[in-house]
N, C-alpha and C positions, 0 to 999 in steps of 0.2 A: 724169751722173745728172740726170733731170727733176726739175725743180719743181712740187710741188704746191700747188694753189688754199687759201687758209687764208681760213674765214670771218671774217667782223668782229661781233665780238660780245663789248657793253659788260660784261657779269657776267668775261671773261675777265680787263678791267681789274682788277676787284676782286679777284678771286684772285691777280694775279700781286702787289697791292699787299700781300696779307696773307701772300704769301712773301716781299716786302720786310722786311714789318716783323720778319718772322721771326728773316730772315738778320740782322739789325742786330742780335741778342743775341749774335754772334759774339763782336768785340769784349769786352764786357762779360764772357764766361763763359769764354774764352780766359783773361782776366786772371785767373780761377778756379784754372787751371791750371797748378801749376808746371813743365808739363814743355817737351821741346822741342817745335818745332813738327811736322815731322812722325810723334811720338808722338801727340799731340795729333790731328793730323789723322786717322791711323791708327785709332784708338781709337772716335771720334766718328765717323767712317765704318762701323766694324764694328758699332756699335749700331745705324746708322741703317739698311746691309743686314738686320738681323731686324726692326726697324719695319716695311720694306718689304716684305720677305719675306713676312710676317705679311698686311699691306694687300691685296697681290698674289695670296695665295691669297683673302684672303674676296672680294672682286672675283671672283675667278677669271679672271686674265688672266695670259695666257702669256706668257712671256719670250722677245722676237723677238731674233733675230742676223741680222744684217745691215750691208755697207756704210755708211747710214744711219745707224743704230741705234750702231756702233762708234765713229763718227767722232764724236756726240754723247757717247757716255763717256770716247775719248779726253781730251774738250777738257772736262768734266764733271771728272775726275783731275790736268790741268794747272789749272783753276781754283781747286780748292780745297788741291792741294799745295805750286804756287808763290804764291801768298798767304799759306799762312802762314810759307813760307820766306822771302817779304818784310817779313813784319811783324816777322823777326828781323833784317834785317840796314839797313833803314830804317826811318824811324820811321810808326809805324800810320796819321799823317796821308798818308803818302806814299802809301803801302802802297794803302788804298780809296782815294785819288781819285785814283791813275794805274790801277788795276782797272777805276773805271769811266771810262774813255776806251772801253769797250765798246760803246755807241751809236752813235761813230763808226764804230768796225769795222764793227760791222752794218749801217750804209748803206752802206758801199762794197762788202764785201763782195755785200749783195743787190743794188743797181746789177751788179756785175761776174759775179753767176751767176743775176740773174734779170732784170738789164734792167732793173730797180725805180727807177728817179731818187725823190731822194725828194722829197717834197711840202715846201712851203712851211712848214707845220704843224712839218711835221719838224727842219725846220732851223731856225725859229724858237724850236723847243721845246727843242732841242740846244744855241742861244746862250742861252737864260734859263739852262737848268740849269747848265751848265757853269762859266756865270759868277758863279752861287751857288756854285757847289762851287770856283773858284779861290779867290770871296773868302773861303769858309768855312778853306779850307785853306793862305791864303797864307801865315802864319805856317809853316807845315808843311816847303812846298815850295822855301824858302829853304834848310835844311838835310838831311841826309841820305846814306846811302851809294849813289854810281851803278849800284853792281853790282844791291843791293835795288833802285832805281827801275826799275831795265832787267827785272828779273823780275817786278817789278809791271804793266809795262806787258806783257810775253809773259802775264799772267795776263789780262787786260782782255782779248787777241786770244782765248783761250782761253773765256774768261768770251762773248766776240760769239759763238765757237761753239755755247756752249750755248743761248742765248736761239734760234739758228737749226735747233737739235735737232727740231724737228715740220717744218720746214718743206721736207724731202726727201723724194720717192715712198718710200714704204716703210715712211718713221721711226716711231719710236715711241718717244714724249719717254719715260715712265715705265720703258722699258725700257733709256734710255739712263741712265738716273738711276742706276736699282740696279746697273748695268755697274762706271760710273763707279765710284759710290762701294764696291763687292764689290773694283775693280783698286786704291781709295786704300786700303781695308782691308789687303789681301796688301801690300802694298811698302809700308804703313809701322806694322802692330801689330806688326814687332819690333824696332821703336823703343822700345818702350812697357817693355821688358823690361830697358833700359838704366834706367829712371826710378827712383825710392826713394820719394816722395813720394805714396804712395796715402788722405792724408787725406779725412775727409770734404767738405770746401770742391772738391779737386781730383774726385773721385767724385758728385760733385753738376753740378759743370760739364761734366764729360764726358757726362755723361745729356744735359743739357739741351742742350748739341751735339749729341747724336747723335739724340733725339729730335723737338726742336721745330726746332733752326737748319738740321738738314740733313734728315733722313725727310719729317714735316708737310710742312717748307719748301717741299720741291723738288714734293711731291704735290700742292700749290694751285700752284706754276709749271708742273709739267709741263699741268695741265687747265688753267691758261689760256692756254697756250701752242698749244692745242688749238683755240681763241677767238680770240686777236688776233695781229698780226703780231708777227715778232721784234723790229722797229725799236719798235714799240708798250709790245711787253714792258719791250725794253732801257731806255728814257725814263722807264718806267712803276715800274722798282727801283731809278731814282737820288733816290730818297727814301733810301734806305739809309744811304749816307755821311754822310748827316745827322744819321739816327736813331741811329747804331753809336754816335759819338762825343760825342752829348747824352745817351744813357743810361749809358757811361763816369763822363761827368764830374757826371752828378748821383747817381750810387752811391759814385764813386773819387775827388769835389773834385775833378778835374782842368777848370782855367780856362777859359774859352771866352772871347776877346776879341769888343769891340764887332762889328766885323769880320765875323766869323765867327757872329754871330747876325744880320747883315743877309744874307749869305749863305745862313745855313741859311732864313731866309723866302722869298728869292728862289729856292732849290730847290723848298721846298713850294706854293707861290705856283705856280712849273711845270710840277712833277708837277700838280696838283689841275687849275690850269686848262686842260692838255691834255690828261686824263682827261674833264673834262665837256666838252670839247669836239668828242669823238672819241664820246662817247656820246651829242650831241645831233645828229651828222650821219646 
């Protein structure tokens, strides 16, 4: 399968960061919901194929099938089902910062199917963030169950897939989006049918999954995706892990050590400065 040319184009940063911030309510509206995870995922997926649905027709754009196109929902379905099948069986700090080891996949990955070595930028931008997101999360990554981290980290390979969804002859990000989440809708709303707990707190957070964290979300990923490279994108949503568990713990009291607020600067600090600096080249 060829590689095709992706422009570079700074507006793509900013979208791909306001599907960051998007995704960060996960966390937070998750804890909304009593149920399992993949009811949860199941559920919040089926809302967000009628968002798209919806989006898709007033656009007017077709729904392409293709090699491309599948290999993007494949890895769009393994993202958002073995994550939340991690965040039940390790603890949530685990869970996003073994996810996003993402950035790494996608430079190897593009080095090994496009030749791409990646630039100094890149690699420099990979050791600041990372080492915010250790320090943010070293508390975290002391405990936990192996089975969860091992699925967390097959979500991060899965997660590198998606960020590389435009970058195949053929692909078509929006069309891998609605795939995705139409195949996490079928294998998990009848999970949903095991659940009891249909309060309004739990019907309020399934909205706000299915409309803002995953439909919206993925619609300003997939058009910046359209903009900047995957490696670009990938660096570009590890604001996320920061935002997930600072909106958490300033709704849910839950503690954030010294630590882990030098951390979470040092990811922002990152992100921000390899965004202006990738928009002033």
């Amino acid at each position: 399968m060829k590689i095709k040319q992706k422009s570079k184009n700074s507006n793509g940063i900013y979208l791909v960061l306001i599907a960051a911030m998007l995704f960060s309510i996960g966390g937070l509206c998750i804890k909304m919901v009593p149920w399992s995870p993949l009811a949860i995922n199941g559920a919040r997926s089926l809302i967000s194929v009628m968002v798209l649905a919806t989006y898709l027709k007033i656009i007017k754009h077709k729904i392409v099938i293709n090699r491309a196109v599948l290999f993007g929902a494949v890895c769009m379905t393994g993202t958002t089902s073995l994550f939340c099948v991690a965040n039940k069986l390790t603890t949530a700090a685990n869970a996003i910062v073994l996810q996003f080891t993402a950035p790494i996949f996608v430079i190897l990955l593009m080095w090994v199917l496009k030749n791409e070595k990646p630039k100094k930028l890149d690699i420099l931008a990979c050791v600041v963030v990372f080492t915010g997101i250790i320090c943010f999360f070293v508390d975290g990554l002391l405990v936990g169950n192996m089975i969860g981290n091992s699925i967390a980290v097959l979500s991060g390979i899965c997660y590198a897939g998606v960020f590389m969804m435009n970058s195949f002859e053929k692909s078509d990000a929006i069309s891998s989006v609605f795939l995705g989440h139409a195949l996490s809708a079928v294998t998990g709303i009848g999970f949903v049918f095991g659940e009891t707990d249909f309060g309004s707190q739990a019907i309020i957070g399934i909205i706000l999954l299915g409309v803002f964290q995953m439909a919206i979300a993925y619609i300003f990923m997939s058009k910046g995706l359209e903009q900047v490279s995957a490696i670009t994108a990938s660096l570009t949503t590890a604001i996320e892990p920061i935002l997930n568990p600072l909106l958490v713990a300033f709704f849910w009291g839950e503690m954030i050590s010294p630590l882990s607020l030098v951390g979470a600067a040092m990811v922002i600090v990152g992100v921000i400065g390899y965004t202006l600096i990738k928009e002033n080249k």
